[in-house]
N, C-alpha and C positions, 0 to 999 in steps of 0.2 A: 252938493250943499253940505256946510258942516253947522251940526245940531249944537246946542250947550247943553250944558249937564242939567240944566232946570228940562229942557225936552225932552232928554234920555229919560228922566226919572219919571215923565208925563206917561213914559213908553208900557205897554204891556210885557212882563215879561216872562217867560215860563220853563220851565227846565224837564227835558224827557230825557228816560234812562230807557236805555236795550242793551237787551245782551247782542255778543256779537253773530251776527247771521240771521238777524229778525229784519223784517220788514218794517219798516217806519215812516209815517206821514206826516207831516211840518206843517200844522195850520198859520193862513197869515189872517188877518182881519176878515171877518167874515159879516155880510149883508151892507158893508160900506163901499162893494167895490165893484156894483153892478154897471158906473158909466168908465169906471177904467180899463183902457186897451193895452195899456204896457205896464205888467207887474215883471220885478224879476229879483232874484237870491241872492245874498252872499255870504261867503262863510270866511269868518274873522276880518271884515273887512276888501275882502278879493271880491270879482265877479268868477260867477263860478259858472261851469258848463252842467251838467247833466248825464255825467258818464253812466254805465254800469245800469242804463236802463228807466235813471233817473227823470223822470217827467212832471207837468202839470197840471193840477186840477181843474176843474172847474171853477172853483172854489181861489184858485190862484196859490191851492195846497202845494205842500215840494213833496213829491214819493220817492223814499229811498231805499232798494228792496238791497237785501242782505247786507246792511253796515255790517264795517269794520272799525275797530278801534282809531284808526287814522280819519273815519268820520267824525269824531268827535268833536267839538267846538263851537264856538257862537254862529248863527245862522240869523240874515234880517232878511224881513220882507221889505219890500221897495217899491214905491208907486209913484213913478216919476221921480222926484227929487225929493221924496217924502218919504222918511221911514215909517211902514207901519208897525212893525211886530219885531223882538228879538227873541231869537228862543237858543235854548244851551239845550244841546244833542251831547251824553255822554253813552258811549257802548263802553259796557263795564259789564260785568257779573264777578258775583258776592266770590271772594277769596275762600277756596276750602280750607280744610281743619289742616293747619301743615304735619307733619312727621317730622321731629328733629335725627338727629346722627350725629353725634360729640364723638371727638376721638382728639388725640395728639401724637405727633409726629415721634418725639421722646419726652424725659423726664426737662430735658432744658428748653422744652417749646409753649408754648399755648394753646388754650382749650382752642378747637373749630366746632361750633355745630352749625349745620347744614342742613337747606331742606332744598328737595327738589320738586315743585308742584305738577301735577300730573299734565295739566294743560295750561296753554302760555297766557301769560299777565300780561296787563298793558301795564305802559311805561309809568304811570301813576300808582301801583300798587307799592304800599311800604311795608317794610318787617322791621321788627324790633324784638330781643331779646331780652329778659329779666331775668336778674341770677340774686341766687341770697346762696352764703356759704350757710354751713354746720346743718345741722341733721334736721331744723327745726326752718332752716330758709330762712332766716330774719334777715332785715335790712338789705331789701333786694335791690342791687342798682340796676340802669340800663344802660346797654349796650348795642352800638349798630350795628343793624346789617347791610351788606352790601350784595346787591342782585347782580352776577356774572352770567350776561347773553350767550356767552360761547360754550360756558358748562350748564346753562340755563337753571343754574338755582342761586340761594339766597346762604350768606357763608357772613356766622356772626364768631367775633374772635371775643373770647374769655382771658384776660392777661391772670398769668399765673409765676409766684417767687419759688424761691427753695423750699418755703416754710410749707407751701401748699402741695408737697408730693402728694400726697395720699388722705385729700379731706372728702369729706361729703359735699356736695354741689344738689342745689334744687333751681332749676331753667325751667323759662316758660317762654314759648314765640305768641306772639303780638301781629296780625296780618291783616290790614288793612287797604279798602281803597274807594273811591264814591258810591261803591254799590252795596258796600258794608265793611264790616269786621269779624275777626275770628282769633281764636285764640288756640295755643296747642294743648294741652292736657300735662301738668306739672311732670315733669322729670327727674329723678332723685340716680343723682353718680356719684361715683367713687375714682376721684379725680387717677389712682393707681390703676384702675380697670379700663382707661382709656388710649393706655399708652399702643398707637398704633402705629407705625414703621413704615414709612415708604419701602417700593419697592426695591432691590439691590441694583446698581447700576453697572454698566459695560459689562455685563455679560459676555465674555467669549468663548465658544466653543473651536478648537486645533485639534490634527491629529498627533498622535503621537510615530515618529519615526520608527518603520520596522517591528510595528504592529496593528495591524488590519483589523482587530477587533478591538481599541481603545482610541476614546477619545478625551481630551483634556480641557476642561472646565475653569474657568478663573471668573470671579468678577470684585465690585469693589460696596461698602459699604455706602448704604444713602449718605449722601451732602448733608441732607437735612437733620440726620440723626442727633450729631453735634455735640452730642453728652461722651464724654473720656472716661466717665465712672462708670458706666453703664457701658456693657458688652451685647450682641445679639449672638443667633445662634439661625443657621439657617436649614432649611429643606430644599431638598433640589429633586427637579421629575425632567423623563425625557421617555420620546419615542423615538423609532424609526419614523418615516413620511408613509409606507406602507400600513400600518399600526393605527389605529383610533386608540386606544388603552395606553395613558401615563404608568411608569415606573417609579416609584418616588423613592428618595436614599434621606435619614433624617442625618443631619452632621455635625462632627465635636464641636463645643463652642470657641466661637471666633475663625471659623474654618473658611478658608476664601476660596478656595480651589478643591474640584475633584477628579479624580479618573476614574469615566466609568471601560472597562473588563467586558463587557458583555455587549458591544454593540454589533450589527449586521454589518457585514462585509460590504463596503461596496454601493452603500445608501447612506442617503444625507441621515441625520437625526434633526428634531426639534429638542429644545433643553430651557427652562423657565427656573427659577429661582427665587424665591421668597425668605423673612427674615420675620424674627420674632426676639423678644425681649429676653434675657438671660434666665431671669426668675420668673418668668409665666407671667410678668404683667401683662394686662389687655391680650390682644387679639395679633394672630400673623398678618403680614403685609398682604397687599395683593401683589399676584403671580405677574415677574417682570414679563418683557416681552418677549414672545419667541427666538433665540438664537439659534442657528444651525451651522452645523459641521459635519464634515465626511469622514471615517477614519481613513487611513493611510494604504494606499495600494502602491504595488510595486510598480514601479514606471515601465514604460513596454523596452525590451532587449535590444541597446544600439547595438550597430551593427559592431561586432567585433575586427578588430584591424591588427597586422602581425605586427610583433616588437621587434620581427628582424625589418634592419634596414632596408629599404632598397637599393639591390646593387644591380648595375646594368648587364643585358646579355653581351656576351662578348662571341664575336666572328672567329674562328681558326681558320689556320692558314688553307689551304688546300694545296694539291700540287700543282695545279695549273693558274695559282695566282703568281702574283709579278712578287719579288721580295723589296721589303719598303725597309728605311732606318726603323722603322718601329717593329714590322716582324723579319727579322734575317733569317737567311735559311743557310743553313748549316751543309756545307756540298758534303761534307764528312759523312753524312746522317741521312739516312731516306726520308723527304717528305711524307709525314704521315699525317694526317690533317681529316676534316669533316664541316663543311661550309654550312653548318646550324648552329642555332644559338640556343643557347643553353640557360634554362631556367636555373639562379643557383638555387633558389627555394627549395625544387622536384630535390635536389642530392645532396642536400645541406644535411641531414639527419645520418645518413646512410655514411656518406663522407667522416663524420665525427667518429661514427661507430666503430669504421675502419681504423683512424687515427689511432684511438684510442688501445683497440687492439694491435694493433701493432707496438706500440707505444709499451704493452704490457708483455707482449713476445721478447723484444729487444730488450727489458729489464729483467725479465728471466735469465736471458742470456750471458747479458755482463755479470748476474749476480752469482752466475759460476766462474768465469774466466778471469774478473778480476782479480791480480794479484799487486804485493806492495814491490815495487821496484828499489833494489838496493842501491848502495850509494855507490855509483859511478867513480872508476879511478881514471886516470891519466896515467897515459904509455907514448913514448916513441919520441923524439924528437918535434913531431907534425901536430903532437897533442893532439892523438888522434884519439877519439873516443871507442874503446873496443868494450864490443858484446858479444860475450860467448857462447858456443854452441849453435848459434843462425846465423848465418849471411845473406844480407837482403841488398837485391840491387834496385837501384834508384831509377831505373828506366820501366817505372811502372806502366802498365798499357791503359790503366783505370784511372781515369784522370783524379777523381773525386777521394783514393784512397792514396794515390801521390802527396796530393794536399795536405793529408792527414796527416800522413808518415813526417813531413816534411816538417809542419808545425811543430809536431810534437821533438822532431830533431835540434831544430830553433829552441825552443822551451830547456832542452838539455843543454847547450853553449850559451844562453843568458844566463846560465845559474850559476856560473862561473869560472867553467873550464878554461886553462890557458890553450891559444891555438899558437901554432908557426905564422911568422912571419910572413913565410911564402908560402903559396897554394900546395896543396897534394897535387899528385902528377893524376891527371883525366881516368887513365886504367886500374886507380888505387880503388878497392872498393873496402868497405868500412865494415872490419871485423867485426861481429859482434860476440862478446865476451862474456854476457851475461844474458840471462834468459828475456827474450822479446814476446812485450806483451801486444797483443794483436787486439785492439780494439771492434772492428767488424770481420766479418765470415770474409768481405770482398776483397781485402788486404790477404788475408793468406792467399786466397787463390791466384792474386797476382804477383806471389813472390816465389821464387827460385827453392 
């Protein structure tokens, strides 16, 4: 059934206040409802159940034992299709005396004060702020607040120009809600004593390369700071993770980066960083969050690998293998051979040593023997080339000192000499007219 507004005002109506977690009892019409069998509730219009323990009286009372703010609202009694009773249920308790907190970010931002109430408001509680500038607070305007659930306080913003660096402010908070009001206790700033800095941002702590007891520190100036006239200056702390005790370093102004010298080998650190205003205005920031870093250890020892190449073993002949194009064997020459292979690594060192010395033997040697060879004449018809005082014959037994002899014979008839036409006769052997210089020990002994 729907009432008109002449019934509703016919209606009784009454309003009960609790705080929250009290017990509370909903009278409906009382000594009219001794032949009614069906009363029942509702709130803002719903039918409602009876949660939370919620019951009956006698009386056709509604008991509501420990409301909550969400119990709040209109409640009717019902008799049939007849409303008796409306009554307004607020759970509220009176607003305490709030606590302001004014600060700013920097010199180019605006005042914030802020209160945070010890225990939570319902959603009907309002604040408001009053501000009068200069020393005496005149002509106070107001200002709103705004209630943030997630940081659970009330955050009123003061706009402020260039003119207003450094004046006198007098604030007052205003906290109301159905269950009363309250006010905070006048506030007297100094708009320059408010300047507070967020925390420094990206914080990173690195180690530093090839050194196990430093690590290296960077970070960057708050976003919010936003003033280019205005410089900060900051403090930096850090532990080891073993350690409860901060080390604090205070640092030059405008300083973005530190190394600290003195950290533990081998263990993470914790390292925080905070900022404050160049001239001492206000207060330092709060301490950014925790970064950590480990300094620098040496990496564990790969394994080491040779720079000599790998060359393969090689098989020797032996005497009772077969002779292949790749090893001949020599019928001239004894088979001398050994069917192992041979590491060249194991004799690679040993081998040079030898080289080497022999190398310095054989330079000893020539650097006696050698002499400068005179200029060769031409004699005979045959243009034979004659050297005096030695005859060497050409049917050396040494193959390798044949060679020698031989090139070096060639090297003397391409430098110019004229020869005969015709051959020397087989039995001629070749005087030599001038002193012969013997390059190896082997050549003497194979000559005449």
């Amino acid at each position: 059934m729907i009432l008109s507004a002449l019934s509703f005002a016919a209606l009784s109506s009454d309003t009960v206040l609790s705080r929250p977690g009290a017990n509370v009892t909903l009278p409906c019409l009382e000594g009219e409802l001794e032949n009614t069998t069906l009363v029942h509730w509702r709130l803002n219009g719903q039918n409602i159940s009876l949660p939370r323990g919620g019951q009956m009286s006698e009386q056709s009372s509604l008991f509501l034992p420990s409301v909550l703010f969400n119990d709040s609202g209109w409640y009717s009694c019902h008799a049939g299709d007849s409303v008796l009773r409306f009554v307004r249920l607020t759970v509220e308790e009176p607003p305490e005396v709030p606590y302001l907190t004014c600060y700013r970010r920097s010199f180019a931002k605006d005042i914030l004060c802020e209160w945070k109430p010890s225990r939570q408001l319902s959603a009907r509680t309002k604040a408001k702020l009053w501000v009068g500038k200069g020393l005496m607070g005149g002509n106070r305007t107001e200002q709103p607040c705004r209630y943030y659930s997630r940081s659970q306080k009330f955050s009123c913003r003061i706009t402020m120009t260039h003119q207003d660096e450094d004046i006198a402010l007098r604030v007052t908070m205003c906290v109301v809600n159905a269950a009363g009001a309250t006010t905070s206790e006048d506030k007297y700033l100094m708009t320059g004593s408010l300047v507070k800095p967020d925390p420094p941002e990206n914080v990173r702590v690195t180690p530093v390369e090839k050194a196990p007891r430093k690590l290296r520190v960077t970070w960057r100036y708050p976003s919010s700071w936003g003033s280019k006239m205005y410089q900060l200056r900051f403090q930096l702390r850090y532990r080891a993770d073993i350690l409860q005790t901060y080390l604090e370093v205070e640092l030059p102004l405008e300083t973005t980066f530190y190394v600290i010298h003195d950290a533990l080998q081998n263990l993470p650190h914790r390292v925080q960083v905070r900022a404050h205003e160049e001239f001492n205005y206000g207060t330092w920031s709060e301490w950014s969050r925790e970064s950590t870093g480990t300094p620098w250890t040496e990496p564990p020892e790969a394994e080491m690998t040779s720079s000599v190449p790998k060359i393969p073993d090689y098989d020797f002949v032996t005497p009772d293998m077969p002779a292949t194009p790749e090893s001949p064997v020599d019928p001239g020459k004894p088979n001398v051979g050994v069917a192992v292979a041979v590491d060249l690594h194991s004799c690679l060192i040993p081998a040079v040593t030898v080289i080497l010395a022999l190398a310095l033997v054989v330079g000893i040697v020539l650097r006696g023997k050698v002499r400068s060879l005179p200029a060769l004449t031409n004699s005979g018809d045959y243009g034979i080339c004659r050297i005096e005082f030695k005859t060497v014959d050409f049917a050396f037994k040494d193959v390798v000192s044949k060679t020698a002899l031989s090139n070096s014979f060639g090297s003397l008839l391409s430098s110019g000499f004229p020869l005969s036409s015709s051959p020397p006769p087989d039995s001629y052997r070749l005087a030599l007219q001038r002193r012969v210089l013997v390059d190896s020990p082997r050549i003497l002994e194979g000559s005449p």
